[in-house]
Every structure is written in C-alpha cells, then in structure tokens.
C-alpha positions as CSV (number, residue, x, y, z in Angstrom):
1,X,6.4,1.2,-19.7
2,X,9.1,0.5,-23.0
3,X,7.3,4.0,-24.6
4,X,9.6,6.6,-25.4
5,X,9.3,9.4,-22.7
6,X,11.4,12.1,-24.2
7,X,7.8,13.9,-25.4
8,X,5.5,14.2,-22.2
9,X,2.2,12.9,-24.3
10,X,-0.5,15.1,-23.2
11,X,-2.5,13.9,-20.2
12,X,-6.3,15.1,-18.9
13,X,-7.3,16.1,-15.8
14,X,-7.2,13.6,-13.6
15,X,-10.5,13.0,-11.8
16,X,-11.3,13.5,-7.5
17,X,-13.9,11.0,-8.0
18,X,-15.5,7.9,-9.4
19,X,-12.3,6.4,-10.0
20,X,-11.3,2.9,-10.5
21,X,-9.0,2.0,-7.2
22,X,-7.6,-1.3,-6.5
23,X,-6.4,-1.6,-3.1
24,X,-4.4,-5.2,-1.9
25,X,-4.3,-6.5,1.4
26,X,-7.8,-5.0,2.2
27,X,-9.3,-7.4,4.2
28,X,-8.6,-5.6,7.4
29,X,-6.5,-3.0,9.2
30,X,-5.0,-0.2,7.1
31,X,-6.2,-1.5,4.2
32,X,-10.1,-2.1,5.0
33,X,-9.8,1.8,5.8
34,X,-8.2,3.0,2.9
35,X,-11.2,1.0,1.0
36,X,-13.6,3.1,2.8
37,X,-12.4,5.9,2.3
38,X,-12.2,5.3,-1.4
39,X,-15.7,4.0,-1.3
40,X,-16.6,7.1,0.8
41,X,-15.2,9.5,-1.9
42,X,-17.7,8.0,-4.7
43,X,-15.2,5.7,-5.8
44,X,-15.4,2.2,-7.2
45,X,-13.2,-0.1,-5.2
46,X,-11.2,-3.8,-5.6
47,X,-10.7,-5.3,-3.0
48,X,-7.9,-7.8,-2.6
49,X,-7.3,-10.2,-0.1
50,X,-4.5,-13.1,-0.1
51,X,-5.4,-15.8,3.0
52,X,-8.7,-13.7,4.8
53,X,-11.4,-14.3,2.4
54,X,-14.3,-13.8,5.4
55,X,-13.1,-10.6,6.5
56,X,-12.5,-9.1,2.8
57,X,-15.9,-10.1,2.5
58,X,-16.9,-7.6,5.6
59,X,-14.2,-5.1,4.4
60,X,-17.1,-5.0,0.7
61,X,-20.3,-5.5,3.0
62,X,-19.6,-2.0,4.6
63,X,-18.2,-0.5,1.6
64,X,-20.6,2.7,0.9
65,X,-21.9,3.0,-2.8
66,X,-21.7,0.1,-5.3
67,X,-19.8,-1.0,-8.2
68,X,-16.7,-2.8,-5.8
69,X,-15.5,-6.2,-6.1
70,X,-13.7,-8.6,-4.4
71,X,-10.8,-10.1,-5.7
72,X,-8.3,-13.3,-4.1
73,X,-4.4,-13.4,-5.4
74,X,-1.2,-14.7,-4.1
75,X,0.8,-11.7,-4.9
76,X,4.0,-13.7,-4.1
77,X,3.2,-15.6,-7.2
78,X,3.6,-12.9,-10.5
79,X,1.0,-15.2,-12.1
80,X,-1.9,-14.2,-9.2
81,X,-0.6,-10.4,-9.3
82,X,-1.0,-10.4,-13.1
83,X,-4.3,-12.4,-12.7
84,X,-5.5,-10.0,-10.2
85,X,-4.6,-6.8,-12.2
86,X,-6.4,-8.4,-15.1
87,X,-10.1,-8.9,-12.8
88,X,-9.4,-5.8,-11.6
89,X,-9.7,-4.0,-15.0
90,X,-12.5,-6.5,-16.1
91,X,-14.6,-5.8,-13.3
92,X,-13.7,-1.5,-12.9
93,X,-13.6,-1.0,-16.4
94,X,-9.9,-0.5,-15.7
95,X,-7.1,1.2,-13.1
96,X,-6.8,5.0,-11.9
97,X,-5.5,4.1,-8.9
98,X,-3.3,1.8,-7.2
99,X,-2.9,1.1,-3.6
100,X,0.1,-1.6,-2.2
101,X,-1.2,-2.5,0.7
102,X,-0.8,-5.9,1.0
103,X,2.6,-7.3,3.5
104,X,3.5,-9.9,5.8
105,X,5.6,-8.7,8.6
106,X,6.6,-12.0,10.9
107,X,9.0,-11.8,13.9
108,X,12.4,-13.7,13.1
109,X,15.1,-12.1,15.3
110,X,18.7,-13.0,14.2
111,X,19.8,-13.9,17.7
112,X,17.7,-17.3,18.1
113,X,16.1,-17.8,14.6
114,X,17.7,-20.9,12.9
115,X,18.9,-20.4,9.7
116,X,16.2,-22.4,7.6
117,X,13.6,-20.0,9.4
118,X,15.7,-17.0,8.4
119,X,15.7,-17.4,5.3
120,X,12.2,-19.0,4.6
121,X,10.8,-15.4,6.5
122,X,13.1,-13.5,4.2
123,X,12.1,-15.2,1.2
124,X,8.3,-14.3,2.3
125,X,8.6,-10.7,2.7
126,X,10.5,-10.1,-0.3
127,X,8.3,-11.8,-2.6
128,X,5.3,-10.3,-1.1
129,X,6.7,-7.0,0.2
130,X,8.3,-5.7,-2.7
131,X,7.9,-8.2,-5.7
132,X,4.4,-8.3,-5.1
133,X,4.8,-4.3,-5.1
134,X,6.8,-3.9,-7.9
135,X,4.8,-6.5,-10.1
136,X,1.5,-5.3,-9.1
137,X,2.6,-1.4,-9.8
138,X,4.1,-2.3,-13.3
139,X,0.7,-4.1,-14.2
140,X,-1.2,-1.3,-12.9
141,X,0.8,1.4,-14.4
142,X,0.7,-0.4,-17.8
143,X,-3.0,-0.2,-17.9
144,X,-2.6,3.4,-16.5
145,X,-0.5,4.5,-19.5
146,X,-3.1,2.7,-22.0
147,X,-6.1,4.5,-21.1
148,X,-4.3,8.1,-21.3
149,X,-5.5,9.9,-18.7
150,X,-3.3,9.4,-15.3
151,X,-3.3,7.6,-12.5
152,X,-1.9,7.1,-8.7
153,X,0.0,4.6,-6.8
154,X,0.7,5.1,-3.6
155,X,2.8,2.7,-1.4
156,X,2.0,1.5,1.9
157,X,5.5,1.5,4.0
158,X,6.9,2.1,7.0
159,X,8.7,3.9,9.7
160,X,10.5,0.9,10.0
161,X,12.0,1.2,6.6
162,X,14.0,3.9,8.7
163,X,13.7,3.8,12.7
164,X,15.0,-0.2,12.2
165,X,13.3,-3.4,13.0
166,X,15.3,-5.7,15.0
167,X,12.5,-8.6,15.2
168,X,11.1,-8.1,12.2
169,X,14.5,-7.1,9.4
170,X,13.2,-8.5,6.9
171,X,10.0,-6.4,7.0
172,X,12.1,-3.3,7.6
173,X,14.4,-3.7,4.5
174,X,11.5,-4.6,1.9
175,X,9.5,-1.6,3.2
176,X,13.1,0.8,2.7
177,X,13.1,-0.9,-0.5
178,X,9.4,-0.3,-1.3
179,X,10.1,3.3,-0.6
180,X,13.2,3.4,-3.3
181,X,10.9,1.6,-5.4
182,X,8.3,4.2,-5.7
183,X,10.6,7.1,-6.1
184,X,12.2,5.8,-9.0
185,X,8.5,5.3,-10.4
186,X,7.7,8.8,-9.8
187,X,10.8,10.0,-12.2
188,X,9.6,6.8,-14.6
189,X,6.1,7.7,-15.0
190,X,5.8,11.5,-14.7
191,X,5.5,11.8,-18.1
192,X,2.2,9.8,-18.2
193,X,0.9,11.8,-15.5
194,X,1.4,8.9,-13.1
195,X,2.3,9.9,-9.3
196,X,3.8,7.6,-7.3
197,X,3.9,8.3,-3.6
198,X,4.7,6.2,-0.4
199,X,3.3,6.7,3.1
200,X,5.3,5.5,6.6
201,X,3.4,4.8,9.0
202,X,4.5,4.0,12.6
203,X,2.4,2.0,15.2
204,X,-1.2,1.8,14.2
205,X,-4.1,0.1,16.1
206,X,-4.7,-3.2,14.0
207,X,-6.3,-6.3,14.5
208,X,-2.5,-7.8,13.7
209,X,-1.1,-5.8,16.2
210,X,-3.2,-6.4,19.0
211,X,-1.6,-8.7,21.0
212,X,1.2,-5.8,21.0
213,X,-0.6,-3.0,21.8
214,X,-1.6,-5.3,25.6
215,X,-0.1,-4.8,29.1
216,X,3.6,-2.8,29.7
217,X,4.5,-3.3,26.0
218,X,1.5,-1.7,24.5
219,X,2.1,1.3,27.2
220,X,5.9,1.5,25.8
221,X,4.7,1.7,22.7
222,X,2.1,4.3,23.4
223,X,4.9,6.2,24.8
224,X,7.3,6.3,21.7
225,X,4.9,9.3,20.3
226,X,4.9,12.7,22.0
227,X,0.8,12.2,21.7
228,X,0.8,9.2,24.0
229,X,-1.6,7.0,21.7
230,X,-0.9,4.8,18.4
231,X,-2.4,5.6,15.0
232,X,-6.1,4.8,14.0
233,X,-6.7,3.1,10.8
234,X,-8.8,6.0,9.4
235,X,-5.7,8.3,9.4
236,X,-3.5,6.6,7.7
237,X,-6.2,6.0,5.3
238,X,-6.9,10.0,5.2
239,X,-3.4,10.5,4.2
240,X,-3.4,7.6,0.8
241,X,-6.8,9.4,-0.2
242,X,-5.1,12.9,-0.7
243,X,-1.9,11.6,-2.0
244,X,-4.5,9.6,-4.8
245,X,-5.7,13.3,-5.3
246,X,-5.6,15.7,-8.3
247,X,-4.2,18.4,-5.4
248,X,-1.4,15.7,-4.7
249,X,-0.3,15.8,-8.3
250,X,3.2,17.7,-6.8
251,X,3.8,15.1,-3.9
252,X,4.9,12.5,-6.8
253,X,8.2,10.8,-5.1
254,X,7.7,11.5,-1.6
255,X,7.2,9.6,1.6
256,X,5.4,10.9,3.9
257,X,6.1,10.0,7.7
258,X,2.4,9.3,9.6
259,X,4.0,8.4,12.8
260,X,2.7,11.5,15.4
261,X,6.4,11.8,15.9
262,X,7.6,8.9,17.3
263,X,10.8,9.4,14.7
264,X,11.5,12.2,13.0
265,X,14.3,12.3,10.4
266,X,15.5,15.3,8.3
C-alpha cells in the first residue's frame, strides 16, 4: 500500500463469483455462515479458526462445492496473521475477498474486575480485535493490489461499537475502532478498486451467546428489538455476501447497522 495513488490504475470488473474469500473466525457462529454463503455463491473459501479446530473442521465438512481450506492462526500474533494470509493465497491461488471475522469479547466489568484482569482482557481484544484486523486487511489488501483486479473487505463489528458495552468495554471500543479502521481503508484503497465496508450487528443467536439468550435475560434481550427475536446467523451472513458484491461497489466506507432496530442512530 506505499504505491502512489494520485493515478487511479485501471481496475477490471470485479467478479460475483468463483472468488477467492478468506473468512477468520469461521469455526462457528457468524462466521461458519458467512462461509456458507460464500461457498453457496460458487466461491472458494478459507477458513480460519484460532482455538476451535473440530468445529472449523464441521464449518468445511458442510461447505457446498470444493476448492476450501482450512487454515489455524493466532491473529494476535502478526507472525500467524502474515502466515495465514500467505496459505491463504497458496492454497486459493490468492485473495479477492477479505472477511474479519475473528474476536474475543470476554465480560470484565470495571466495577469488580481487578486491575491485572483489566488490563490482561484489554490487551486480548485489542490485539485480536483490531490488530489482528488491521494486520490481516493490510496483508490481504497487499495481495489485492498485486493481482490488479479488485477486491473486498468487509469488517465484522458491532452495535456495541455505538449502543455501549458496560461488561464487555473493551470489546465495544475495538469494534468502534474496527469501524474507523475500515473507513479510512475505503478512502486508502479506492483507487485499487478495493471496498472496504463494515457491518454492526446487534444480538445474534450464537453458540457463544447461548447461555445469554436463557431465562428472563434472554426474554430482555428479545425485547430490545421492535421484532421481538435476535438475529440468525444467516442474515448477517446475507448482508457481508452483498457488501463483497460487484453491486456493493458504492457502499465502500459504510457501516451498516443489522440490529432489527434495537438502536438506531442518525
């Protein structure tokens, strides 16, 4: 990305299928569905995991078509983000699209988390949240620009980044800060017909989440959405396969709340 961008270098038409997408945290949840969805479209996908190896493996078992991979990295290590972003490539035959997927999001309240535990769960989300973000779109936007002919990278965030998360702060400032990050991408790589785009999901129905989702709390949060439910998977997933679209070309910079109005902001 050290090219000079004052001439826009002319760019093809960027393909709605049979692309090469890499897709982190894939092993389950949001990330398992954006896979399929990929996979679904006649696209050949990566599929990272960091610590769930047996249900990444599921997450490529049910993966229509063939061609994917499966690939382990610590993205909280720039070595494992540079070495996934290298297999990647080897095994696609390189990058047209990018998803950041991949997050921890662990409860450490300031009222009644002692300080070593604050600041080990910072550190945590910020190297995995947004360095592993911002590494892992540089590397991918590097290979982008090298093959001349596009690409996507679309950010997994969150309402969070937005509505406040008063368990979970850390999570809630990398995801504002992931959304910052890909907006200043968009400007950055426009000229390489790159678009960057972030989606903000609020409450989906995850295996993570589960324990949430139980009893009076799982009602309450049913009941912040005018719709009376949570998210599925699938449509968050829907949503990251359009903005990874040749339509979604004009998108480039946006975030797009996918929270059935729970928050709305103007």
């Amino acid at each position: 990305m050290q090219a000079d961008q004052q001439e826009t270098p002319a760019v093809p038409p960027f393909p709605a299928t049979g692309r090469r997408v890499l897709v982190s945290g894939a092993s389950r949840g949001i990330g398992r569905a954006v896979a399929r969805a990929f996979a679904a479209n006649g696209d050949r996908v990566a599929v990272h995991w960091a610590s769930r190896r047996e249900d990444a493996e599921a997450t490529l078992a049910g993966l229509p078509g063939t061609g994917h991979v499966l690939l382990g990295a610590d993205l909280a290590d720039p070595d494992g983000a540079a070495r996934l972003a290298e297999e990647a490539t080897a095994a696609l035959g390189g990058i047209d699209v990018l998803v950041n997927n991949a997050a921890v999001n662990t409860a450490h309240p300031p009222a009644g988390t002692a300080y070593a535990d604050w600041t080990a769960a910072w550190r945590q989300h910020v190297f995995v949240n947004l360095l592993g973000t911002a590494n892992l779109s540089h590397l991918a936007a590097d290979r982008m620009i090298a093959q001349g002919t596009g690409g996507r990278i679309v950010n997994v965030g969150s309402r969070g980044a937005f509505r406040g998360e008063p368990d979970h702060p850390a999570y809630g400032a990398t995801k504002a800060a992931v959304h910052a990050l890909g907006q200043s991408l968009a400007v950055a790589l426009a000229p390489y017909g790159i678009a960057v785009t972030s989606v903000a999901p609020g409450f989906v129905e995850t295996d993570r989440v589960a324990h949430r989702l139980a009893g009076e709390q799982g009602a309450a949060i049913r009941a912040q959405s005018p719709f009376g439910r949570v998210a599925a998977p699938e449509e968050i997933a829907s949503a990251v396969l359009w903005l990874a679209s040749p339509e979604a070309l004009w998108a480039s910079g946006t975030v797009v709340d996918l929270n059935g109005a729970s928050h709305l902001r103007t």
